[in-house]
KOLLUM-893469 format. One record per residue: residue in three letters; x, y, z of N, C-alpha, C in turn. Coordinates in steps of 0.1 Angstrom, whole numbers, plus 5000, padded with zeros to 4 digits. Example, Ala and Ser with C-alpha at 12.3 -4.5 7.8 and 13.67 -1.06 7.14 Angstrom:
BEGIN
ALA513249435078512349555078513249675078
SER512849785071513749895071512950005079
//
This chain:
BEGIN
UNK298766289230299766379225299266459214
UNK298266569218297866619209298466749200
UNK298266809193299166919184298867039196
UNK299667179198299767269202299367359195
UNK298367429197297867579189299367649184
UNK299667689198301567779191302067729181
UNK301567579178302367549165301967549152
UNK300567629152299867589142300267699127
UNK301667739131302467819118303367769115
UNK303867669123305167579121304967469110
UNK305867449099305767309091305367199100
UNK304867129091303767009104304866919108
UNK305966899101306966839108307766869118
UNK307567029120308467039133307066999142
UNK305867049141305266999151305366899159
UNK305166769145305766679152306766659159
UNK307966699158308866679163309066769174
UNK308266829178307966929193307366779203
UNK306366819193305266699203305966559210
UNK306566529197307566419201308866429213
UNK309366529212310566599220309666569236
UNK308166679236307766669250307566549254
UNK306966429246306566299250307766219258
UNK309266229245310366189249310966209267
UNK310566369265310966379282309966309294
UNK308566239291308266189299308565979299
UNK309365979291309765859289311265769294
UNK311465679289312765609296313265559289
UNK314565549285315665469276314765369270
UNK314765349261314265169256312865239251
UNK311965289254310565299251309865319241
UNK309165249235308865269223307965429219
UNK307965449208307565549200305765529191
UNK305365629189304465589179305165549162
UNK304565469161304765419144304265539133
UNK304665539122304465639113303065619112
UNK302665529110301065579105300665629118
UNK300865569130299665619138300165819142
UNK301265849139301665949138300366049128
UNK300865979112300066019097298666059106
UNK297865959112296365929119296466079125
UNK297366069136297166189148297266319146
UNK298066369133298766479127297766509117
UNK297366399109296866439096297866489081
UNK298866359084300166459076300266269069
UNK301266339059301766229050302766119055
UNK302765989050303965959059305565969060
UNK305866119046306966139048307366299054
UNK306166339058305766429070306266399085
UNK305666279083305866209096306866159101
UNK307866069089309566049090309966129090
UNK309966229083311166359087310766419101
UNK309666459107309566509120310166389129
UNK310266229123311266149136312366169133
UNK313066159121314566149114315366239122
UNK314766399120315166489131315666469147
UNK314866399152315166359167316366249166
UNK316266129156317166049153318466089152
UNK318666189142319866279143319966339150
UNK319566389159320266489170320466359184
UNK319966209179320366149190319466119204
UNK318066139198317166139211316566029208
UNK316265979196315765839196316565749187
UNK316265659185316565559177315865459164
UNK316265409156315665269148315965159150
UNK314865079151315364929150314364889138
UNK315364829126314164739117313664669121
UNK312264689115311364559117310664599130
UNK311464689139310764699152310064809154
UNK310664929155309865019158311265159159
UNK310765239168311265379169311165379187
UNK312765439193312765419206313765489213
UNK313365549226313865649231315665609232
UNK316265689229317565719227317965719243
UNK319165639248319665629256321265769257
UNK321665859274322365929270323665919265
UNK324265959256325765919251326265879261
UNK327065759257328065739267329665819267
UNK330065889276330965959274332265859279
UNK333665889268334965809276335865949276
UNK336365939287337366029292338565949289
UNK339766039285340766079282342166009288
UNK343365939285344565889294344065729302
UNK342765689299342865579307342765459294
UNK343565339297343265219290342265159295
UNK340865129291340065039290339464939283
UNK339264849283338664809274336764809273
UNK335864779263335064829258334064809273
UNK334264629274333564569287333264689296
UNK334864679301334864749315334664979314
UNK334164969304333565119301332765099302
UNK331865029297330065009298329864989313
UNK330564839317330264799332330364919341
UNK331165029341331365149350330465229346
UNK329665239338328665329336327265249335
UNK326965159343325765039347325264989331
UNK326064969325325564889309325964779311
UNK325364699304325664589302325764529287
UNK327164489290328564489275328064349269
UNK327764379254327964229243328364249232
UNK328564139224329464189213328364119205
UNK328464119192328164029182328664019173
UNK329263889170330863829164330163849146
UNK330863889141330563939126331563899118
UNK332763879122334263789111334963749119
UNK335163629120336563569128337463499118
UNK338563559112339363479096340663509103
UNK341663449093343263489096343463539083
UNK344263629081344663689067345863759062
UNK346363789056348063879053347963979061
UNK348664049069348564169071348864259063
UNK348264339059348664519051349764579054
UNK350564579048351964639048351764719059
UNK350864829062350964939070350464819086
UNK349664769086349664709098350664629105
UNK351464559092352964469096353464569106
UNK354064669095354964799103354764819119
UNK352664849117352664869129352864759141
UNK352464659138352864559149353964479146
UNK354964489142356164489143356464359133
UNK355664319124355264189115356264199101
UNK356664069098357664039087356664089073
UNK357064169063355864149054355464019049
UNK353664019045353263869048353063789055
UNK353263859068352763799081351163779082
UNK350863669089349363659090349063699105
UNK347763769102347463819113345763769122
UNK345563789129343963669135342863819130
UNK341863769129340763919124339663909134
UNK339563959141338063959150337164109148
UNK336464069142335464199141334164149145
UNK333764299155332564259164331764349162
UNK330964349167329264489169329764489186
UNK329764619190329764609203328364679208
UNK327964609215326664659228326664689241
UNK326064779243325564829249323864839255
UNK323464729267322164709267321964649253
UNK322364599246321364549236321364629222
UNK322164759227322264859215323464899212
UNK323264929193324264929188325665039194
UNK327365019198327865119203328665179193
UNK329465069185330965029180330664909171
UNK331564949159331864829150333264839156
UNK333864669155335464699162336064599156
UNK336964599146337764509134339564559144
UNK339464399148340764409155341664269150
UNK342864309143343664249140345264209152
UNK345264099153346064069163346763939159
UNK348363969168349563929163349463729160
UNK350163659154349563529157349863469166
UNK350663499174350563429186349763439197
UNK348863559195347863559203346363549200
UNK346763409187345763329181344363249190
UNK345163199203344363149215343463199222
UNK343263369217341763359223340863379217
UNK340363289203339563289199338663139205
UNK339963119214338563059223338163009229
UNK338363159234337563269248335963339243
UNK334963329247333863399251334163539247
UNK334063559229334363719229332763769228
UNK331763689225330363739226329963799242
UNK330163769252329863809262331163849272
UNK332263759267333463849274334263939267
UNK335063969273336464079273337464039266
UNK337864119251339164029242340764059255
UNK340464189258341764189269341764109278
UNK340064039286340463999293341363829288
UNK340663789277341563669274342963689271
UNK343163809263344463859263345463799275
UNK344863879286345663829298345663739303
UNK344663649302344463529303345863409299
UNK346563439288347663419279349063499283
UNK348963579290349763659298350263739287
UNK349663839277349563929268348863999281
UNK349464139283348064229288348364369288
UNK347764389274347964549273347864629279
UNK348664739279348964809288348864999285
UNK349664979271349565099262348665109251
UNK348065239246347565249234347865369230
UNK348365399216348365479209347665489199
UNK346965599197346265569180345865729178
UNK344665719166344365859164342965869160
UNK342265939160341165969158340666069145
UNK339666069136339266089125337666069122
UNK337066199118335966179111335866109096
UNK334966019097334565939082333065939074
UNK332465959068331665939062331265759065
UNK329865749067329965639072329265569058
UNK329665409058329665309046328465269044
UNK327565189034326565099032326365049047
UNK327764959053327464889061327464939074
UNK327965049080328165149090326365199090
UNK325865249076324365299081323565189082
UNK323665049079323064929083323464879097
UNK324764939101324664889117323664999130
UNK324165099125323865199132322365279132
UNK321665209120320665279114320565449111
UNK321665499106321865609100322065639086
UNK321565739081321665789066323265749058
UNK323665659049324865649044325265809041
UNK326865809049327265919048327165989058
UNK326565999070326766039080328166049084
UNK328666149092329666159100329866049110
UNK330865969111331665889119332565919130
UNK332665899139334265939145334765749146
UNK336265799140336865639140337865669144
UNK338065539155339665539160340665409156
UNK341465489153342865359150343765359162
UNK344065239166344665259180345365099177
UNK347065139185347665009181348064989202
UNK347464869204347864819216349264749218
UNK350064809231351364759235351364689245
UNK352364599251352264539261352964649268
UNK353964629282354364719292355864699289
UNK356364599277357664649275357364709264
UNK356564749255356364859243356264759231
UNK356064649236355864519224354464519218
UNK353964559203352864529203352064419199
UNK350764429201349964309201348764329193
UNK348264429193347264459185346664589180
UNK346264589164345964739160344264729157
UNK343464789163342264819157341364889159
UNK340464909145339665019139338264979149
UNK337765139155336565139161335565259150
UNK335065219149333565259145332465319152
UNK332465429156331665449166330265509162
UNK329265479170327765519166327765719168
UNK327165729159327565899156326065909173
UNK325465889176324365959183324765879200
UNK325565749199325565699213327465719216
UNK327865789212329165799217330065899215
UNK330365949230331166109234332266059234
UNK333666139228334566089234334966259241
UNK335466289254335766389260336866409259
UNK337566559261338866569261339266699273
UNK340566689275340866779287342366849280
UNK342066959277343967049279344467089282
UNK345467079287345867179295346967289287
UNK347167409289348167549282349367559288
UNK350667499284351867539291352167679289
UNK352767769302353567869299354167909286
UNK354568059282355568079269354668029259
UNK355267989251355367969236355767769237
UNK354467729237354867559241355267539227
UNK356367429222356567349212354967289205
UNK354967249198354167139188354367019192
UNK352866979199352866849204353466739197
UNK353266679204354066569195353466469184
UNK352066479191351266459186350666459171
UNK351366599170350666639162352066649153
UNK353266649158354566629146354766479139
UNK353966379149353966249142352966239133
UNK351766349124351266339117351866299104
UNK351566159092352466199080352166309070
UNK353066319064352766419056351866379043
UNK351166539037350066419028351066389017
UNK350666289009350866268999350666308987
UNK352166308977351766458968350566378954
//
């Protein structure tokens, strides 16, 4: 992977990050990268020459980090389309991944006034806490902090490492049906760029979504975390004739606070 004359006006970091780009297209999900020194060796550049010509690919989502391990070809976003209930499982399994979690908090705790509301809870209701890492192949997708009602205390245990929280849901004869929630960019936390291996502060997209059963009963509200470089979410509109109303969508916004 040697340097390109055409590039020999370009900061040595984009070079790299040319050179790297063409290598990337002869490679396959998973594959490892050169390490920064042997980069420093081949370039003749410093080794924060060297990080910034990979950081670049990192952020645009073509490769990846793993501490301790190395630098590795970036797998393509996984895209979710619009109006369907799935759960995390069965989005990966339809797009040949293979779904794991890694369990990070299992507590019971007060619910938050605003979460009582939403799941229909006395204030001071206790609620079950499962927050997970979701995977994808092995790689980071989703942090997913899901709070659920206490009676559907029982599937903690169920196989949430390798199985489906809906599927135990139903299991219990809970089986969500509806979701509503809303979507928001965040600045991502200390512990968001330790999951994901991104810069703290990076852009986030996070969803809040409160699950219903099929008589409109709910059962569970929770926060997804999604990886800024492995996850599309898609959208479709359609234009009604005339002068359409104001979605609704968008009238159930609260107002800010003064």
């Amino acid at each position: 992977m040697g340097g390109d004359p055409a590039d020999a006006e370009l900061p040595r970091y984009l070079t790299i990050e040319n050179a790297l780009r063409a290598e990337i297209s002869r490679l396959r999900p998973g594959d490892s990268l050169p390490t920064e020194a042997e980069l420093c060796e081949r370039f003749g550049v410093s080794r924060m020459t060297a990080r910034e010509g990979v950081r670049r690919l990192v952020d645009q989502g073509l490769l990846y980090r793993v501490r301790g391990r190395g630098t590795f070809v970036a797998r393509t976003p996984v895209h979710r389309q619009p109006g369907r209930l799935l759960s995390f499982s069965e989005e990966m399994r339809a797009r040949g991944l293979r779904p794991s979690s890694r369990i990070l908090e299992i507590a019971q705790q007060v619910a938050e006034p605003e979460v009582a509301r939403a799941l229909d809870l006395e204030a001071g209701a206790r609620v079950v806490v499962v927050r997970r890492m979701r995977l994808a192949d092995d790689l980071p997708m989703a942090v997913e902090r899901t709070l659920l009602v206490p009676d559907c205390a029982a599937v903690l245990g169920a196989d949430l490492e390798q199985g489906s929280l809906h599927t135990a849901l139903e299991a219990l004869g809970r089986t969500p049906s509806v979701a509503r929630g809303t979507i928001a960019p965040q600045a991502a936390t200390a512990d968001d760029a330790a999951a994901f291996g991104v810069p703290r502060r990076t852009p986030l997209l996070v969803e809040t979504r409160v699950v219903y059963e099929s008589d409109d009963v709910p059962i569970e509200h929770t926060e997804t975390r999604y990886s800024p470089t492995r996850y599309v979410l898609d959208i479709e509109l359609h234009r009604t004739a005339g002068h359409p109303d104001v979605p609704s969508a968008i009238r159930a916004l609260p107002r800010p606070s003064s």
